[in-house]
SEZA-460381 format. One record per residue (C-alpha): x, y, z; residue in one letter. Coordinates in steps of 0.2 Angstrom, whole numbers, padded with zeros to 4 digits, always signed. Layout:
XYZa ...
//
This chain:
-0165-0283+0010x -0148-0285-0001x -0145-0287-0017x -0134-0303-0022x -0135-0307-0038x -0137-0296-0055x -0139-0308-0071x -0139-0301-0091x -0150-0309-0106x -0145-0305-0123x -0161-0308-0134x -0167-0307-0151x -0172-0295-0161x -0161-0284-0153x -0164-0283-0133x -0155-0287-0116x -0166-0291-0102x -0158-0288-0082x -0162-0298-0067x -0156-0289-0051x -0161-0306-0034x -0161-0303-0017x -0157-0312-0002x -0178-0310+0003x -0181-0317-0015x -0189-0303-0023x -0183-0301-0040x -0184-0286-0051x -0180-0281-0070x -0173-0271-0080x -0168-0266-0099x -0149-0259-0100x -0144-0260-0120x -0140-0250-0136x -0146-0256-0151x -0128-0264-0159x -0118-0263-0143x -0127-0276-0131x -0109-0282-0125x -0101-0268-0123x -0115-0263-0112x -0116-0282-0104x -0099-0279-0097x -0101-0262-0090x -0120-0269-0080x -0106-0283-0075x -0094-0270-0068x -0104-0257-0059x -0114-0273-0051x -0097-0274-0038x -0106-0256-0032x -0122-0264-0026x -0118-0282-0023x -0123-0282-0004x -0132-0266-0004x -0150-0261+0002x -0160-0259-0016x -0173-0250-0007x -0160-0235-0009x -0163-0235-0027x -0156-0214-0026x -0141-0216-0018x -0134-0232-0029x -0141-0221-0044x -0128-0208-0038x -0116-0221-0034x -0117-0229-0049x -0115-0210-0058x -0103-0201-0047x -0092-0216-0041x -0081-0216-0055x -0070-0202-0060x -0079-0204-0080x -0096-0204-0083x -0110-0200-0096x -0112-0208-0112x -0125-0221-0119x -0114-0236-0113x -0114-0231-0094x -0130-0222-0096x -0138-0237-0101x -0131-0250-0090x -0138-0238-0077x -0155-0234-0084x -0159-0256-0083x -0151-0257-0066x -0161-0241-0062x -0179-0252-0070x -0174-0266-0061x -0173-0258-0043x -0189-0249-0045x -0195-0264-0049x -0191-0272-0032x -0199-0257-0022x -0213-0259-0032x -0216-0277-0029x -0209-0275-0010x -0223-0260-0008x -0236-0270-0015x -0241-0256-0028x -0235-0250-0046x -0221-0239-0048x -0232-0224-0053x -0237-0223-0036x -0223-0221-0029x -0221-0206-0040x -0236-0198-0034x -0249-0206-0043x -0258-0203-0059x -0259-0187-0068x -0268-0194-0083x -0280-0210-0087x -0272-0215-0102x -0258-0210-0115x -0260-0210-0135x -0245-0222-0141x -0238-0221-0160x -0234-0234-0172x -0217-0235-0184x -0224-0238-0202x -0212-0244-0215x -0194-0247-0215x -0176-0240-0216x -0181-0235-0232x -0199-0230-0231x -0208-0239-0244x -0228-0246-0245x -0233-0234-0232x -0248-0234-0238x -0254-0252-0235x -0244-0251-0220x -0255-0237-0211x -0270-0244-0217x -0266-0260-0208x -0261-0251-0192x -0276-0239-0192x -0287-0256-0191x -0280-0262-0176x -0285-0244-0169x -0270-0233-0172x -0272-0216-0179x -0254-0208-0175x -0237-0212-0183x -0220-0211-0185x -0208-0216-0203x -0192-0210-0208x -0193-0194-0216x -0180-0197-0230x -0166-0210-0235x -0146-0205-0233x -0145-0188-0238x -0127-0178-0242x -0122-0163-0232x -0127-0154-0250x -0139-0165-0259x -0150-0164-0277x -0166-0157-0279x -0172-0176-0281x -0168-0183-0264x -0177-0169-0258x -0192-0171-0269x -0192-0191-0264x -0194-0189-0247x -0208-0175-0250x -0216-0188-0261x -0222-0201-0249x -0226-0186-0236x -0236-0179-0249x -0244-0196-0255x -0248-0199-0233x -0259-0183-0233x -0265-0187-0250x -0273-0204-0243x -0277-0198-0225x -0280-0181-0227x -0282-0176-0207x -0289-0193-0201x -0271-0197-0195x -0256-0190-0188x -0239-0194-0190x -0220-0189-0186x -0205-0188-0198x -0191-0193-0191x -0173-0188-0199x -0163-0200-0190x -0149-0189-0189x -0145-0193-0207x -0147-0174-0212x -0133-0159-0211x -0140-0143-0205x -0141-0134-0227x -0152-0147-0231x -0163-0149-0214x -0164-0131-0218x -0173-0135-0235x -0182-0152-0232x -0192-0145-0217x -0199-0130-0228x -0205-0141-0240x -0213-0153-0229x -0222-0139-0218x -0234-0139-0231x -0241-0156-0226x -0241-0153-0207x -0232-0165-0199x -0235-0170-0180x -0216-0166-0177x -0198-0168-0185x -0187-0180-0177x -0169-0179-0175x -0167-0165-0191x -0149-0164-0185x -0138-0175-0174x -0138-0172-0155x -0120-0166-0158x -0126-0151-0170x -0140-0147-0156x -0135-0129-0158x -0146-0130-0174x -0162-0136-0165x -0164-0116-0160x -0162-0111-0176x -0171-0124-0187x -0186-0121-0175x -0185-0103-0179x -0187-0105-0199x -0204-0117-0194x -0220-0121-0186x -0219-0138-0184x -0210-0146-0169x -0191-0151-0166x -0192-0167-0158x -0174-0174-0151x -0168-0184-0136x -0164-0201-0140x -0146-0199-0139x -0143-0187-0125x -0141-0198-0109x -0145-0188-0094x -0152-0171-0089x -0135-0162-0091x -0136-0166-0110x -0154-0158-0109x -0151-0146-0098x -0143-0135-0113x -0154-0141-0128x -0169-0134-0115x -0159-0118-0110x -0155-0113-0129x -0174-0117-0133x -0180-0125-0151x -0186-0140-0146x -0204-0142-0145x -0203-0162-0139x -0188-0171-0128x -0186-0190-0131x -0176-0197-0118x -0176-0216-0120x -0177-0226-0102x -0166-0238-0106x -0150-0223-0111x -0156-0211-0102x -0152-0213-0083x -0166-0224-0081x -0185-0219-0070x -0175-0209-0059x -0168-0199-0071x -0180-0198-0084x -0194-0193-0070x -0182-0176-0069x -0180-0173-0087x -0198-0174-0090x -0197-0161-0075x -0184-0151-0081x -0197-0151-0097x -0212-0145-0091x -0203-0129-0084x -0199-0125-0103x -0215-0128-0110x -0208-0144-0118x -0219-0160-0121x -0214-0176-0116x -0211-0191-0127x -0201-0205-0121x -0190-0216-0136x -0194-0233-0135x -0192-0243-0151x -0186-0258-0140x -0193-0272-0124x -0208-0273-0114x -0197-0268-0100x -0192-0253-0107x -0210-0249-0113x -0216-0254-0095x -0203-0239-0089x -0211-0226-0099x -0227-0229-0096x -0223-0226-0077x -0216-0208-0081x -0230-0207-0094x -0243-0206-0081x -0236-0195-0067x -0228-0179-0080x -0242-0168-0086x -0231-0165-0100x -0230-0182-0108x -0239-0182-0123x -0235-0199-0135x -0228-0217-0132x -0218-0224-0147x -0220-0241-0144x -0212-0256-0155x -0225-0267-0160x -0221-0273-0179x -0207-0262-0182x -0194-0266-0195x -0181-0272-0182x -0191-0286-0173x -0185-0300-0180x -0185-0316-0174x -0197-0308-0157x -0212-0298-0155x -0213-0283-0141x -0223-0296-0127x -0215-0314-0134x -0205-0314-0117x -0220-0306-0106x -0232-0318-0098x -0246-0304-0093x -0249-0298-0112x -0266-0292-0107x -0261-0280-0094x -0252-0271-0113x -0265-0271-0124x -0272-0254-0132x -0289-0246-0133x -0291-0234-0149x -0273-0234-0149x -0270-0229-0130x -0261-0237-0118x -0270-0240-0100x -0261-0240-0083x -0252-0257-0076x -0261-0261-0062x -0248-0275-0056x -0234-0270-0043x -0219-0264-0046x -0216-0260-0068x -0230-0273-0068x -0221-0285-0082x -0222-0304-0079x -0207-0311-0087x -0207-0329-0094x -0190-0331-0087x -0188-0349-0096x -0192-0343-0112x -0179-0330-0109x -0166-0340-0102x -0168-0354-0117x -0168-0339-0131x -0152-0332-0122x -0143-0346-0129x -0143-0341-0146x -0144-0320-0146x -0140-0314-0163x -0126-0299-0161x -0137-0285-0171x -0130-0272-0179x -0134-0257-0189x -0129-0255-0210x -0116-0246-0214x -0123-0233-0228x -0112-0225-0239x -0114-0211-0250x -0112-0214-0270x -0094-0208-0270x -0090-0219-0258x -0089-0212-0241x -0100-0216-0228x -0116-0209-0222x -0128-0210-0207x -0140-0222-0203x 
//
């Protein structure tokens, strides 16, 4: 079997799908894309694909290594994730070649069912309330929001006693009937992480996401040190030689490689590895596609260590399609008391309605972030 032909989807909200052919005619799929930069990560899926035109897909290491090592730069979420969907894709194939699901082929299961999480309210957490409630009656009990709005590298008492406001007003409501993660966004300097996580410990939250950016990880350690709830990070480190120093230095209770930046199944398979040794839980990112929720399920139900699936069904980004809009088999993705069950089809075990995609293709909006800015004027993360 050869590979002859890889073709790119750009879809609403905020997605890219990837079809890898062959010359037997099986097909697989795969999500490569960072939220805001589809194109630039189009053209790179374009570029690496004169690597494995012609090639066996069955060797799904050795063009990951290929792919990786064949040029002289590497790393970074634009390669990484061009990768990590051509990575999906070929898994795909030997899944669907083999005749079983990809899990399988990873030794089979370790668990019989994974807790997923819900995103509640937006950008700028608002109505969280009425927004859990509706959640928790569809059978969700554990959650994620943003833990506070842009914050300045030295901010006022106020900003900090807003964001512990709505944490405050969650434990008020739910008192312990829920759970639910805080996640930071990267929009907090290490002074005030320091600050807001001492008065959120408090209210006990499930984990803190992101206090600091990946580039400040050398805070993770310390951060950790000053509380007793969990450091969660990952989502913008991009292979295990990012996390290979973050797990070394300790402070991170939780790692949240995302399947579609991260290198793909067959590097996020040795990151939740590479985990487990440290005592570190599992927790893929996936705030986007079926295809990439397909992914993590896979590596969700061969590491002992995963412990939570984000999953993006209702969040604030989806707009203009819903997680399973382009997935024929909705079924095979539905949730018990907020669990997710294994897919029992071959290979990731997502049916795509190619026609839909192909027709939505046509008019893909170009998505992009805001641009925040501080009151004075300069500008803030996101």
């Amino acid at each position: 079997m050869k590979i002859t032909k890889l073709t790119t989807y750009r879809l609403a909200p905020r997605w890219m799908f990837l079809k890898v052919e062959t010359d037997e005619g099986v097909t697989g799929w795969g999500e490569p894309v960072i939220e805001g930069r589809a194109r630039s990560v189009e053209a790179a899926v374009h570029e690496l694909s004169e690597m494995i035109i012609g090639q066996d897909p069955a060797r799904i290491n050795d063009i990951w290594q290929t792919l990786y090592r064949g040029g002289f730069y590497r790393g970074g979420p634009i390669l990484m994730s061009a990768i990590s969907g051509i990575d999906q894709a070929l898994w795909d194939i030997k899944g669907k070649v083999l005749g079983v699901p990809v899990y399988q082929l990873l030794g089979g299961l370790v668990r019989d069912k994974i807790k997923a999480y819900s995103w509640v309210g937006g950008d700028r957490p608002s109505d969280v309330i009425s927004g859990i409630n509706k959640l928790k009656n569809i059978g969700f009990d554990t959650f994620k929001l943003n833990g506070c709005e842009e914050m300045g590298i030295i901010d006022n008492s106020r900003k900090v006693d807003e964001a512990v406001a709505v944490v405050a007003e969650i434990r008020e409501a739910f008192g312990n009937s829920i759970e639910f993660g805080l996640d930071f966004h990267g929009r907090v300097d290490a002074p005030m992480a320091k600050i807001l996580i001492k008065e959120l410990e408090p209210y006990r939250p499930l984990f803190i996401e992101e206090p600091v950016l990946a580039e400040q990880a050398e805070y993770y350690v310390r951060l950790a040190a000053q509380t007793h709830i969990p450091i969660a990070a990952g989502e913008r480190m991009f292979s295990r030689f990012d996390f290979k120093r973050v797990l070394a230095d300790g402070g991170l209770g939780i790692v949240q490689p995302d399947l579609s930046h991260a290198g793909g199944i067959t590097e996020c398979y040795k990151i939740a590895a590479m985990a487990e040794s440290y005592d570190v839980a599992f927790a893929p990112h996936c705030p986007l596609g079926p295809i990439a929720l397909a992914s993590c399920l896979h590596i969700d139900f061969v590491a002992r260590n995963a412990v939570l699936q984000e999953q993006s069904m209702g969040i604030h980004y989806n707009q203009g399609a819903e997680l399973l809009d382009y997935v024929l088999n909705k079924e095979d993705f539905s949730m018990e008391d907020g669990h997710f069950y294994p897919p029992t089809k071959p290979g990731l075990g997502v049916e795509i309605n190619e026609e839909l995609v192909i027709e939505r293709s046509k008019q893909a909006p170009d998505w992009r972030n805001p641009i925040w800015r501080y009151p004075d004027g300069a500008v803030a993360e996101w």
